[in-house]
C-alpha positions as CSV (number, residue, x, y, z in Angstrom):
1,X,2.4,-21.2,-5.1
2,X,0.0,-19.2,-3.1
3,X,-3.4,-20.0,-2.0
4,X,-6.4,-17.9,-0.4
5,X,-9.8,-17.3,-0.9
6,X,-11.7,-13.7,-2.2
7,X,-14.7,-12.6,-1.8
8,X,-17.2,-10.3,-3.8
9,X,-19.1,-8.8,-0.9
10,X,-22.2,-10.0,-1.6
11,X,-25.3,-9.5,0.7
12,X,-27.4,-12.2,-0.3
13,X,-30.4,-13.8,1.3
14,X,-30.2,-17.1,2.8
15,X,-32.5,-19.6,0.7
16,X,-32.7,-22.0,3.0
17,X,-33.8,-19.8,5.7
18,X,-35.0,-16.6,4.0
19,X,-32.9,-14.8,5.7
20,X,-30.5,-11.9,4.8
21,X,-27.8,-11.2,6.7
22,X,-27.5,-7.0,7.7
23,X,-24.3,-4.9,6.0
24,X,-23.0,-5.1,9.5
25,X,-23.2,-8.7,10.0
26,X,-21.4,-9.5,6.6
27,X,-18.6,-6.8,7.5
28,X,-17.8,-8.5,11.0
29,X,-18.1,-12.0,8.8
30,X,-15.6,-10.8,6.3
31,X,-13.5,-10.1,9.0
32,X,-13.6,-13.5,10.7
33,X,-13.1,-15.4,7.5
34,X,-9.9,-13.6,7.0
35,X,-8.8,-15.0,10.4
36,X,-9.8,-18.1,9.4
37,X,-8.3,-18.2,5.9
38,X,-4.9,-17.6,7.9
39,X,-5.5,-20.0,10.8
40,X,-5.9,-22.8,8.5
41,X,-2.5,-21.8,6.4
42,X,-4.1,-20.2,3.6
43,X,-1.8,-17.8,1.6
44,X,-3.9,-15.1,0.7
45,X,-7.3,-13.0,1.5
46,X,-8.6,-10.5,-1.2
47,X,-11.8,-8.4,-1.4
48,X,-13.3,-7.1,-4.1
49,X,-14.6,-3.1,-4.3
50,X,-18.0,-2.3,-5.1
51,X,-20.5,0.9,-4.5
52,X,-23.9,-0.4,-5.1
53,X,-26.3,-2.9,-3.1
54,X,-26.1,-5.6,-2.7
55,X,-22.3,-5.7,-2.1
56,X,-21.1,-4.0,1.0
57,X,-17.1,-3.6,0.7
58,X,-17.1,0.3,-1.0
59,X,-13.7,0.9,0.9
60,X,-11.6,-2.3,0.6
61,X,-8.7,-0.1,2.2
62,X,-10.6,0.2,5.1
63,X,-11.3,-3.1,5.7
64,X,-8.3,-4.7,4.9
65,X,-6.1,-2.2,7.5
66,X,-8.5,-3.3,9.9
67,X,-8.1,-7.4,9.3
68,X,-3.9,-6.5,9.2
69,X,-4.2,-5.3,12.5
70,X,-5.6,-8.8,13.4
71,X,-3.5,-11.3,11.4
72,X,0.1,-11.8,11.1
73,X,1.0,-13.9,7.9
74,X,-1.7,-13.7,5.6
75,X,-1.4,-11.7,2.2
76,X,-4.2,-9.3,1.8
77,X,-5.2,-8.1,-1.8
78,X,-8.1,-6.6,-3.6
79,X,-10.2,-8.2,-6.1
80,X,-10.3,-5.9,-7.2
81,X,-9.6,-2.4,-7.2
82,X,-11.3,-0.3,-10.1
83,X,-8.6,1.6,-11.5
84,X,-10.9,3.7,-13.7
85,X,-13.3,5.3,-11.5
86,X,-11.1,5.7,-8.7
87,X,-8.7,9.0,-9.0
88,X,-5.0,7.5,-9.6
89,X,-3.6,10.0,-6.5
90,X,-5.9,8.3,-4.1
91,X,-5.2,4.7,-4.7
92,X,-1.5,5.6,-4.7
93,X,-2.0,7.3,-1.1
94,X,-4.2,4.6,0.2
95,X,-2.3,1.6,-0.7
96,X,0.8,3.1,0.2
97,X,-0.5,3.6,3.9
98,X,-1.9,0.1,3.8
99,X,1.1,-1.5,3.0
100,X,2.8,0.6,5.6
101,X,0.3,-0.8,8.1
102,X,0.0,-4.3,7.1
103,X,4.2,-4.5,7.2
104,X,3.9,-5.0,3.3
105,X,1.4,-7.8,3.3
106,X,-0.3,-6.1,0.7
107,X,-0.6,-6.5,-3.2
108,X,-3.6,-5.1,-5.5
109,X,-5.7,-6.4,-8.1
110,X,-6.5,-3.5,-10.7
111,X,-9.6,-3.9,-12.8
112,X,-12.5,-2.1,-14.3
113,X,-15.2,-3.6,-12.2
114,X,-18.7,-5.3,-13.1
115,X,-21.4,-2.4,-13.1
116,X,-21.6,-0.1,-15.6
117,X,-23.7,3.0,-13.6
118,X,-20.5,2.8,-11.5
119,X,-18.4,5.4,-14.1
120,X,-21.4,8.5,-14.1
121,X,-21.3,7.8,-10.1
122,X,-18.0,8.8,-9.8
123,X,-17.6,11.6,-13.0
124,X,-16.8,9.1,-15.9
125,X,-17.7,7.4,-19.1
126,X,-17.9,3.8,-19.5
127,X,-16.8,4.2,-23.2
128,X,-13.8,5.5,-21.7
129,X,-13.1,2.6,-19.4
130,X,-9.8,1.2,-21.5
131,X,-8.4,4.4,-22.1
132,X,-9.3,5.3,-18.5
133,X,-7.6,1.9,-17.4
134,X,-4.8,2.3,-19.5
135,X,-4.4,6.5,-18.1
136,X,-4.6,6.1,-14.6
137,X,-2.4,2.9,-14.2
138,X,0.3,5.0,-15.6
139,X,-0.1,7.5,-14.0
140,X,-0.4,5.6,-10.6
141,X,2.9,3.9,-11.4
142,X,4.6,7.3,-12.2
143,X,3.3,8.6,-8.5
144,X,5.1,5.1,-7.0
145,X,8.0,5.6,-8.6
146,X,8.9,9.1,-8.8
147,X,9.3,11.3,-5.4
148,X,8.3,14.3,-7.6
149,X,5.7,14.3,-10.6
150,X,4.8,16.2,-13.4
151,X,1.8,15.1,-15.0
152,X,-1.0,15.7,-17.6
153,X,-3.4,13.9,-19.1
154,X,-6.8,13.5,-20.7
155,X,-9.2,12.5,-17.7
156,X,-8.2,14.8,-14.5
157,X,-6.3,17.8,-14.0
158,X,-2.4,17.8,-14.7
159,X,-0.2,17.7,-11.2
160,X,2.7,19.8,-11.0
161,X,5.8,19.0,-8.5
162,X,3.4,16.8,-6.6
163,X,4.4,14.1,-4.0
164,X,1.9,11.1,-3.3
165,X,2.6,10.5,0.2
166,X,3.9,8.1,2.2
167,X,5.7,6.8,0.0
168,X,5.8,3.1,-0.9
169,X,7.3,1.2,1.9
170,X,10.9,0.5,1.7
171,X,10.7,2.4,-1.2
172,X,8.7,-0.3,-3.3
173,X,5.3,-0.4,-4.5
174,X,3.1,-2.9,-3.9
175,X,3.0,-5.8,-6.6
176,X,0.0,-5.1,-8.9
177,X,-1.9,-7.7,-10.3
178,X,-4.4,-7.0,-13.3
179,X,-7.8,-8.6,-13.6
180,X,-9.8,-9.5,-16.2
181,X,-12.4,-11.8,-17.5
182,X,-13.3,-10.9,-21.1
183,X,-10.3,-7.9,-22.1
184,X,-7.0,-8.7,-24.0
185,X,-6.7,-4.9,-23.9
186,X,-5.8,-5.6,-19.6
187,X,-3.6,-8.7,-20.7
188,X,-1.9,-6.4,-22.9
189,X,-1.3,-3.6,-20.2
190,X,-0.4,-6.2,-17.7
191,X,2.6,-7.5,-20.1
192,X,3.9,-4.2,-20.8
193,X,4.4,-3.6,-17.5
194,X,5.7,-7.1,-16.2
195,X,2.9,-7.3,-13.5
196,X,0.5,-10.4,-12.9
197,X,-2.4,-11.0,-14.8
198,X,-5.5,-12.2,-13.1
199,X,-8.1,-14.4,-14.7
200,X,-11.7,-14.6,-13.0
201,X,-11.9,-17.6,-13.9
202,X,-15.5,-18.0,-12.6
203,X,-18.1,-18.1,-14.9
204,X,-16.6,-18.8,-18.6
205,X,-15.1,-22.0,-20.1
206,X,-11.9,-23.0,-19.9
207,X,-10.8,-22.7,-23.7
208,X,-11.5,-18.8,-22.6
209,X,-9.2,-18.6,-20.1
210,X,-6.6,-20.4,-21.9
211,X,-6.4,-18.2,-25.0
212,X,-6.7,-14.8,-22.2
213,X,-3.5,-16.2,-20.3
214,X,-1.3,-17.3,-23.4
215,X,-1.9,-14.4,-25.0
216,X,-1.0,-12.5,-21.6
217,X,2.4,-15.0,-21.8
218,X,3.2,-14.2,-25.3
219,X,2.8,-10.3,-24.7
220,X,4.7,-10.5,-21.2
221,X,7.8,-12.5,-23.4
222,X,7.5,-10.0,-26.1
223,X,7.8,-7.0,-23.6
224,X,11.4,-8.5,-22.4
225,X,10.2,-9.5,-18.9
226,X,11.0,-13.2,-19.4
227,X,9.8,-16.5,-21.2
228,X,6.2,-16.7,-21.4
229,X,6.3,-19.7,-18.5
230,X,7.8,-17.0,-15.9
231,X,4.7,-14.3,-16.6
232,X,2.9,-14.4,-13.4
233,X,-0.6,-15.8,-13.7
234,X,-3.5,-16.0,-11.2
235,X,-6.6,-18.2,-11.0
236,X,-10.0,-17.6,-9.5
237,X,-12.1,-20.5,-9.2
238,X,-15.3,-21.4,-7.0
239,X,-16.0,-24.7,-4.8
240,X,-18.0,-26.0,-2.7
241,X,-16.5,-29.2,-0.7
242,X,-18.0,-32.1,1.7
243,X,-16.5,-34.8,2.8
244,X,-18.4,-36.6,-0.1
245,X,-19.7,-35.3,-2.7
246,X,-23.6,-36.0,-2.8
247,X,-23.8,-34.1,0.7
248,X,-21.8,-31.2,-1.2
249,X,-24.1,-31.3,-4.4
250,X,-27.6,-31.4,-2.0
251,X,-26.6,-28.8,0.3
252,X,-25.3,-26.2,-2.4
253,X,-28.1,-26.7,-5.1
254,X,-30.4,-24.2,-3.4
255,X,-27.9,-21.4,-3.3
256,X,-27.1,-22.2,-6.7
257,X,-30.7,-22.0,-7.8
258,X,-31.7,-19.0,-6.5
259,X,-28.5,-16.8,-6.3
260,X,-28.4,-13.5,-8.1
261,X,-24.8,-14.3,-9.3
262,X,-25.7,-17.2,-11.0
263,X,-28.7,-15.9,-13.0
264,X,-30.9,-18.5,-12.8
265,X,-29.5,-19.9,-16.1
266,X,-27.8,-23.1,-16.6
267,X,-28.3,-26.1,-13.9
268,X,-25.6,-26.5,-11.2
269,X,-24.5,-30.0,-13.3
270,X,-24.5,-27.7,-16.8
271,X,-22.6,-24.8,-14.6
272,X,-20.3,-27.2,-13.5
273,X,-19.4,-28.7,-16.6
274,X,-19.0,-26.0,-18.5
275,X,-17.0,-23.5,-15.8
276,X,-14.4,-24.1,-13.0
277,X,-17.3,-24.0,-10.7
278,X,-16.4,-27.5,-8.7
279,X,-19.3,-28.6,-5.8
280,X,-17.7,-32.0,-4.4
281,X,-15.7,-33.6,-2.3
282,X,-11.4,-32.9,-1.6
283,X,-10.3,-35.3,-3.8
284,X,-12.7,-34.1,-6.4
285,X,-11.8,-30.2,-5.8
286,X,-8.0,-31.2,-5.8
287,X,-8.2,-33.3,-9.3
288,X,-10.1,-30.2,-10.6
289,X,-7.8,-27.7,-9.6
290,X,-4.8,-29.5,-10.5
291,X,-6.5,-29.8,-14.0
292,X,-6.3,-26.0,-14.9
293,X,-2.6,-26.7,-15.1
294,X,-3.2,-28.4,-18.4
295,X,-4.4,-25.7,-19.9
296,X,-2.8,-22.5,-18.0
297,X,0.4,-24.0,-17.4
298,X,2.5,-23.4,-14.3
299,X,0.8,-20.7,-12.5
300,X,1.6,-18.6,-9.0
301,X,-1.8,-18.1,-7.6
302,X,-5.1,-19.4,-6.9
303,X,-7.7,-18.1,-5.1
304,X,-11.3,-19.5,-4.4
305,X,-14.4,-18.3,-3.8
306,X,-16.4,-19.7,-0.8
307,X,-18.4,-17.0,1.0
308,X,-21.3,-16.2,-1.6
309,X,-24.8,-16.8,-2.4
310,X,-25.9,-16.6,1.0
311,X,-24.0,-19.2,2.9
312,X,-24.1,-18.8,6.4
313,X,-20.4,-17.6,7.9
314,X,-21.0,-21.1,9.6
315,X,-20.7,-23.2,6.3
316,X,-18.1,-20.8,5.1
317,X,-15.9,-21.2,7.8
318,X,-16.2,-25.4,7.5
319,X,-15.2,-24.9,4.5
320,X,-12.0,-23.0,5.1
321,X,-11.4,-26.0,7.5
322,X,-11.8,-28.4,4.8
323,X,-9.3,-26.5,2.4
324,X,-6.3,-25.8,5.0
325,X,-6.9,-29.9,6.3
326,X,-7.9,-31.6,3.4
327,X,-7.1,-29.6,-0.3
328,X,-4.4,-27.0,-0.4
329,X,-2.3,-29.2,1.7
330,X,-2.4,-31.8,-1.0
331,X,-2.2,-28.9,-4.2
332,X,0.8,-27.6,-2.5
333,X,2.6,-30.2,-2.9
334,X,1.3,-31.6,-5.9
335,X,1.8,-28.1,-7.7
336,X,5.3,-27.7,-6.4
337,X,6.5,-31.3,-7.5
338,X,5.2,-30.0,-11.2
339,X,7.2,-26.3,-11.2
340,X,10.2,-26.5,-13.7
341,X,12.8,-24.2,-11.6
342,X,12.7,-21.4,-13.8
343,X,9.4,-20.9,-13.4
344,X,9.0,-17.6,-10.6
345,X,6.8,-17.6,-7.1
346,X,4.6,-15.1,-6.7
347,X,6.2,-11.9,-6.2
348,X,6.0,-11.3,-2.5
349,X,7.5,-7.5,-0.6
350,X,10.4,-9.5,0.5
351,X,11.2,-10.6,-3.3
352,X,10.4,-7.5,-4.4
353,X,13.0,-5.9,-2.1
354,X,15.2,-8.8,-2.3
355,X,15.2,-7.9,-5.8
356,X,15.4,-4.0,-6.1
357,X,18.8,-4.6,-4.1
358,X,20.4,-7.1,-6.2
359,X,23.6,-5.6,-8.4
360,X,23.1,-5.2,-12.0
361,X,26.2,-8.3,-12.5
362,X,23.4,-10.6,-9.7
363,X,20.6,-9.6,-11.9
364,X,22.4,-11.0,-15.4
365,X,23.7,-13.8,-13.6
């Protein structure tokens, strides 16, 4: 099972200080927190892709070739990457030069974003946005897989013997995972394809999430891609950890309070309750995590969100620390005693090679 953190991009002010940090300090901050998240062990850093104060990370490509360039192991993704205002031909191009970069450490996360001005920005209709989702992805698979395409379509112009260059890295694409907090429509089109199916997992209940991912298993199993147990699920979830958990409840309740994300709605103990949001201490996050396994079942990744509302990139690294010591050591293996052996890892560009090389008579076996 992987494990890593994400992060939104959020500039926020610091409510404890009253002090926001600039674009350029959160950039060089993302940066060091994907060091971090690999020095301590973690699995996997993703960023999300937004064009509107006050979240910085417009280019996630950008950013992410940059942080490959400085890390080794880590597995960097987007969360996400808005597959319906972004033209199909770039993000097949992009990616395909990131993973060439990163030596295919790179996977995406597809998904149709959270601001609505975001589709007249770039030339599109939000009442378009499934039919644009559903569009572009196949499109964008079409330009992976095919070395020449013919192509037309009802939101951009038709392509005629075109080539999206370069071309995937060892001649596959990356994996493609498909996020979504609220839209069987993107737990359908995940299915059909046999990709992995993201759930935010942030801000609603957990009876939500559980109907989203069985119904993303059932389609997957109908689609021929395996038992429902071997679709390929992710998690997000937030924390906030101290070593016990009255310091971790006292410290985050201001950036709680008066964070824009949160909407100055429920109380941190009503948020907490009622979402995955866990503020506590290790043992506490590790029961809590372990716990979405009741409900999700055997899952291949989960990522956490630790570097918004304003905390300083001094917290946020303290509490990478305290996950790669304290928590992911102890899910590891507590996940990995659980997993019947039929149930897949997360699809990695080794497996995926691995696996576009295997003989027809390996595959049946």
């Amino acid at each position: 099972m992987q494990f890593g953190v994400f992060s939104v991009s959020d500039v926020t002010t610091d409510p404890t200080t009253g002090r926001a940090p600039s674009e350029a300090e959160r950039i060089q901050a993302i940066v060091a927190i994907a060091r971090k998240a690999e020095e301590v062990g973690l699995d996997v850093f993703a960023l999300g892709e937004h064009h509107n104060p006050p979240f910085f990370s417009s280019s996630p490509t950008t950013t992410l070739a940059y942080i490959a360039a400085q890390t080794s192991t880590v597995q960097l993704s987007t969360a996400t990457t808005l597959i319906t205002t972004n033209d199909p031909v770039k993000i097949a191009e992009d990616y395909a030069m990131l993973q060439h970069l990163a030596g295919g450490r790179v996977d995406l996360m597809m998904g149709r974003g959270n601001t609505g001005p975001v589709y007249p920005w770039f030339g599109q209709d939000i009442r378009n946005g499934i039919p644009l989702a559903v569009e572009n992805y196949a499109l964008l698979r079409k330009l992976w897989d095919d070395e020449v395409v013919d192509w037309s379509g009802r939101f951009r112009t038709p392509l005629q013997g075109f080539t999206s260059t370069p071309r995937p890295l060892d001649g596959v694409p990356p994996f493609v995972w498909h996020g979504s907090i609220r839209s069987p429509q993107i737990a359908e089109q995940a299915a059909y394809y046999g990709d992995g199916f993201f759930s935010n997992h942030i801000f609603w209940p957990a009876e939500h999430t559980r109907r989203m991912v069985e119904f993303y298993r059932s389609r997957f199993e109908h689609h021929g891609h395996g038992s429902a147990d071997q679709a390929i699920v992710g998690l997000g979830g937030q924390v906030f950890v101290r070593k016990n958990s009255q310091d971790a409840v006292r410290e985050f309740r201001p950036y709680f309070d008066n964070a824009p994300v949160y909407g100055h709605g429920p109380s941190l103990e009503d948020f907490s309750r009622e979402t995955p949001l866990t503020v506590g201490s290790p043992q506490q996050v590790i029961e809590r995590t372990l716990g979405f396994r009741d409900y999700v079942g055997d899952y291949q990744r989960q990522l956490f969100l630790v570097d918004h509302a304003g905390l300083p990139l001094t917290t946020v690294l303290e509490q990478l620390d305290v996950l790669g010591e304290e928590v992911v050591p102890v899910l590891r293996r507590e996940f990995a005693a659980l997993k019947p052996a039929h149930v897949p890892d997360a699809p990695t560009h080794a497996s995926l090679v691995a696996a576009r090389q295997r003989t027809p008579e390996e595959v049946s076996a």
